[in-house]
C-alpha positions, 0 to 999 in steps of 0.5 A, spaced: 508 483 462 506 490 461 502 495 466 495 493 465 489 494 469 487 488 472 494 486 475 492 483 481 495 481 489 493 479 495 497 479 502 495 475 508 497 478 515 495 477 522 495 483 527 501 482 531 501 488 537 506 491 533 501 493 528 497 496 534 495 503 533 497 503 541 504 501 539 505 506 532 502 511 536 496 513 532 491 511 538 490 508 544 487 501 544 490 495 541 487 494 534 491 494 528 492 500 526 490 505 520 498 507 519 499 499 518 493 497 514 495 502 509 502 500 509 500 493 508 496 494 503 502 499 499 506 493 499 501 488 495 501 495 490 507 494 490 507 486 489 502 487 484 506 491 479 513 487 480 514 483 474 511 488 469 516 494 471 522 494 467 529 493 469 531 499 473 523 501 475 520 503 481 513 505 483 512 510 489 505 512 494 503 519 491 495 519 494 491 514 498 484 514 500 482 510 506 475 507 509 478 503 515 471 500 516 471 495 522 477 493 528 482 489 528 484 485 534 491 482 535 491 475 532 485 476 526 487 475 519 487 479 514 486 479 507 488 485 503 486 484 496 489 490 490 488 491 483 490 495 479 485 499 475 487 506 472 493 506 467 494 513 466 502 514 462 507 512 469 500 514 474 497 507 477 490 507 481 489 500 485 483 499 489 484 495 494 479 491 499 481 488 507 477 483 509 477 479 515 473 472 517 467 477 518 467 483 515 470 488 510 475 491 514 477 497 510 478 499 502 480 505 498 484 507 492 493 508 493 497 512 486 503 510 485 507 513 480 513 509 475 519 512 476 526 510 474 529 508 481 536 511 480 534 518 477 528 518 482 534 517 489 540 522 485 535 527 485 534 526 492 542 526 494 542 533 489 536 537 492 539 536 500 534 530 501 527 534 499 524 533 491 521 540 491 
């Protein structure tokens, strides 16, 4: 398999209270969290792409764009549906949608950039744990 737009995944969660934007911190009500929703939806980007990588590849989280539209209480399920759309070199842009029974929960856009696995975390080791 090669990288090509059109790589699809889904991902079905339901919100537990350790989603909650009260228990990550990122608000005060029992919610799923932005946090947690992007880190779900990162997840199926990384899922969508798995068997197209070469042995020894990688891909990580450079920009995110991210509407979350409706809220999402402990126990809704969500759909969390990416695709890739942009292949440009070792640069990916996924789209992505989250969906409840109801409504659209969230979408936006997530790059990820190909990178050699042990290259990418030697030049973590030799710059003191910063790449720049």
């Amino acid at each position: 398999m090669t990288l090509a737009p059109g790589l699809q995944a889904r991902l079905l969660i339901m919100v537990e209270r350790e989603d909650t934007a009260t228990k990550v911190g990122s608000g005060d009500v029992p919610v799923l969290a932005t946090p947690r929703l992007l880190a779900f939806a990162e997840r199926a980007t990384v899922q969508a792409v798995a068997d197209a990588l070469e042995p020894g590849q990688t891909s990580v989280g450079t920009r995110v764009a991210l509407e979350h539209l409706e809220a999402s209480p402990v126990g809704t399920h969500v759909e969390i549906d990416v695709e890739l759309t942009e292949v440009d070199g070792r640069r990916l842009v996924f789209g992505f949608t989250a969906r409840d029974r109801k409504a659209v929960v969230a979408s936006g856009t997530i790059e990820r950039v190909v990178v050699d696995r042990e290259r990418f975390l030697a030049r973590l080791v030799r710059d003191g744990g910063t790449t720049r």
